[in-house]
N, C-alpha and C positions, 0 to 999 in steps of 0.2 A: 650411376655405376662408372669406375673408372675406365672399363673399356668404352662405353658409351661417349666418352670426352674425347677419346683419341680419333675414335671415329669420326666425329664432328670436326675435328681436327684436320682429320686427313678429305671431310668433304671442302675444307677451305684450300689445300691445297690443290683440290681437283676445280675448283672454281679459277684459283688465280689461273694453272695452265691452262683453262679452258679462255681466259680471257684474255691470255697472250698468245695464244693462239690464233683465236678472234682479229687479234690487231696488227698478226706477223703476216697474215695472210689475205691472198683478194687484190694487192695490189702490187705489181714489181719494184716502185718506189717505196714502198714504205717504209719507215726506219724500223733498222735491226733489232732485235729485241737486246739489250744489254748483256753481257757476256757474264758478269756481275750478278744478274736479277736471277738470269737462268742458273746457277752458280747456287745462288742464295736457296733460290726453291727444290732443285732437287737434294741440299743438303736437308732441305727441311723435311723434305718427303722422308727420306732417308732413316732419318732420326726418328719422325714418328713410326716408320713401319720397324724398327727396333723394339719402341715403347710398347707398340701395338701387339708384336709377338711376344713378348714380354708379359702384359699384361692379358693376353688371351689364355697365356699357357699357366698361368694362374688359377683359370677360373675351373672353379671345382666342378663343374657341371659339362664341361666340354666334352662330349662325344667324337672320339680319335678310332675307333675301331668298331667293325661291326659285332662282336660279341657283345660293347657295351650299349648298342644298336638296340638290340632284339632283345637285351635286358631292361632296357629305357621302355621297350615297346609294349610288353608287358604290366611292365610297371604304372605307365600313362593307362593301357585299358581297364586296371583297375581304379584307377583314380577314377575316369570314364563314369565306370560303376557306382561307383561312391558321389557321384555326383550328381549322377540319375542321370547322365548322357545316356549311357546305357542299359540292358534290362539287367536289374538286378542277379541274373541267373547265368549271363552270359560268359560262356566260358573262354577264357582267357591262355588256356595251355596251347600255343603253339606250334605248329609242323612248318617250320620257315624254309621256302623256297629259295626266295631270293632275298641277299642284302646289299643293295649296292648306295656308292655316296654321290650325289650330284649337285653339282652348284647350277645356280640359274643362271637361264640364259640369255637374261633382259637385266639393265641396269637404272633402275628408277633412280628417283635423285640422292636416294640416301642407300645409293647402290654398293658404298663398300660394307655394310650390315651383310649385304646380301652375297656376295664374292666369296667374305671372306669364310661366314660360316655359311659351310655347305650341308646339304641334305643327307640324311640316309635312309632311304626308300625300303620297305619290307614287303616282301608276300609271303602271305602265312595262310593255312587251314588251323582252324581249332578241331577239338576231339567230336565235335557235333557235326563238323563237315561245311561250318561256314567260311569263307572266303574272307581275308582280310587281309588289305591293300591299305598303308599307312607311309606317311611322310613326316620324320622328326626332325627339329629344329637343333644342332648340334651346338648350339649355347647353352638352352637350357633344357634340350631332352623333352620340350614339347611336341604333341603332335599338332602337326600346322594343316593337314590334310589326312580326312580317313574314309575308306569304303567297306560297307559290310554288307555282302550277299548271304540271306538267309535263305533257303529252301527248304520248300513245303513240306510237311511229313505225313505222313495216312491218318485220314484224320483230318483234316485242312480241309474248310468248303471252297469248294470250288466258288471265282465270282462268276467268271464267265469264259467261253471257249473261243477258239480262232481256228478254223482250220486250215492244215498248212498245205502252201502250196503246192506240193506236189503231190495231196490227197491223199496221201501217207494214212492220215492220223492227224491229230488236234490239238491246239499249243493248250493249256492249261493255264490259268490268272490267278493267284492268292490271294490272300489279308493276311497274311501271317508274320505282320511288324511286329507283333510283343514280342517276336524272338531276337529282335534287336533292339527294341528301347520301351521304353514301358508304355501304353496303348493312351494313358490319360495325359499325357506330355501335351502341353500346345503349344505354340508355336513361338509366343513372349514368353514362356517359362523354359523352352531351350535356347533361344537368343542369351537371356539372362545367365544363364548356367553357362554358357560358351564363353559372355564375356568376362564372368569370376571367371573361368578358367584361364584363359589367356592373359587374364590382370589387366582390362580393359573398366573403365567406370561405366559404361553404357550401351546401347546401341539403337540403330536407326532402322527399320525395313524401308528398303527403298523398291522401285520401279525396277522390274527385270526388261530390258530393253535388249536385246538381240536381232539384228536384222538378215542375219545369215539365216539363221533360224524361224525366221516372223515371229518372234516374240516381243513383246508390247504388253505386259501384263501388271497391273497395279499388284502392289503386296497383300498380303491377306490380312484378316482382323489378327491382333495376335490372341485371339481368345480360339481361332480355328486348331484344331487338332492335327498333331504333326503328320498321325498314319490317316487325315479325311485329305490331304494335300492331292493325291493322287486321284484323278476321277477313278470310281469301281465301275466303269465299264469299258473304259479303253486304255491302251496306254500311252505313255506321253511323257513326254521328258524334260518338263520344266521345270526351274526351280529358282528357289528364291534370291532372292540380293541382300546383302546388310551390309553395312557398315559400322564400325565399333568406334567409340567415343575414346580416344588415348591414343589410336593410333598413328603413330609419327608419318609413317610411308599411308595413309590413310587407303589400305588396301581391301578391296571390295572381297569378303565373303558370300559363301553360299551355302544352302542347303540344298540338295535334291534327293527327292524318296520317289521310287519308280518302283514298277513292276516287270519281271519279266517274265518270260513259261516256266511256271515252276519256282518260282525264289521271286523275294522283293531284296529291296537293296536301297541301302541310305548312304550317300554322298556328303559330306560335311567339309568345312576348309576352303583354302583358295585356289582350287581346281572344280569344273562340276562339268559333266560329263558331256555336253553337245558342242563347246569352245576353246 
């Protein structure tokens, strides 16, 4: 893609200052950087961040406002649907709370991808009363990060109880994932569906290693089922690793399905919820 070249572009630029930076600095002797070089480079910076805007504001898929935010967001949990991410049933009409745009706040190496387009973050309720917490890519309007809390409804078996501490009364545990993704999903049949979505050729489960949290946990078979991930009789909040085959920024995914009193809740993207 032609903004993809500019970009690459502009990571050589951020190379060379970063290498005469290297070499201006550290010792009081050193020779000056040339008057000429630095001259030369930030013309070039210059030029490509012209090309750059130029060619971003081209790109028909660019997300500039939040109206076309919450219309993208929409749009992606259908596709969701259609792709068996989600349960077939799952409604889609939103009560949006909040839209705001956020650029990240780490810069990995192919960090102006990440500067330049920034985020627009959604909280929405659907007509069913489920919660839904999404993060869209404003290149191309995908969602990079999505949370959906479903709660129980009359009718739901109870797994099991807790009760709380103040003696109050009882937290309540559900199963009740088919009301966010369909029940016979495993675990390499969502991997797979994730990576067609994102236009990835692959994917790996890897080791979830967490030391803040003592996590240390091998991946699961991917024949295991998405909603058996969770044990049914406590709760717990771990979740898995992946990494996708294509990825430039080779950025660690995850899934987590947890339970809480009253509602379960699937975590997807590159956010998951203990780190």
């Amino acid at each position: 893609m032609k903004e993809e070249a500019l970009f690459d572009a502009m990571d050589c630029v951020r190379d060379s200052w970063q290498q005469e930076a290297l070499m201006s600095v550290g010792k009081r002797d050193a020779k000056p950087v040339p008057l000429r070089r630095v001259l030369r480079t930030a013309l070039l910076a210059a030029a490509l961040v012209c090309l750059l805007i130029a060619g971003v504001s081209a790109h028909n898929s660019l997300i500039t406002m939040p109206e076309q935010a919450e219309a993208a967001a929409v749009r992606e949990l259908e596709d969701w649907k259609a792709r068996g991410l989600l349960a077939e049933d799952f409604d889609t009409t939103l009560e949006v709370f909040n839209v705001s745009e956020k650029r990240t706040a780490y810069a990995p190496p192919y960090f102006f991808r990440r500067i330049w387009y920034a985020r627009y973050t959604i909280s929405a309720q659907n007509a069913r009363g489920d919660y839904v917490n999404l993060a869209l890519d404003t290149r191309r309007g995908r969602i990079m990060w999505l949370a959906v809390e479903a709660a129980a409804e009359e009718g739901d078996a109870v797994l099991w109880r807790r009760p709380m501490l103040d003696g109050s009364g009882e937290y309540l545990f559900y199963d009740n994932f088919e009301d966010i993704f369909p029940r016979e999903l495993t675990v390499g049949d969502y991997c797979a569906r994730l990576a067609d979505y994102w236009g990835f050729s692959g994917y790996a489960l890897a080791p979830t290693v967490d030391a803040v949290y003592g996590l240390d946990d091998a991946p699961p078979e991917e024949g295991t089922l998405l909603c058996d991930l969770p044990p049914k009789d406590r709760q717990d909040n771990a979740y898995l690793t992946i990494y996708f085959d294509g990825d430039q920024e080779n950025v660690p995914m995850y899934i987590q399905v947890t339970r809480f009193p009253d509602r379960v809740c699937l975590m997807v993207g590159d956010i998951h919820m203990v780190g």
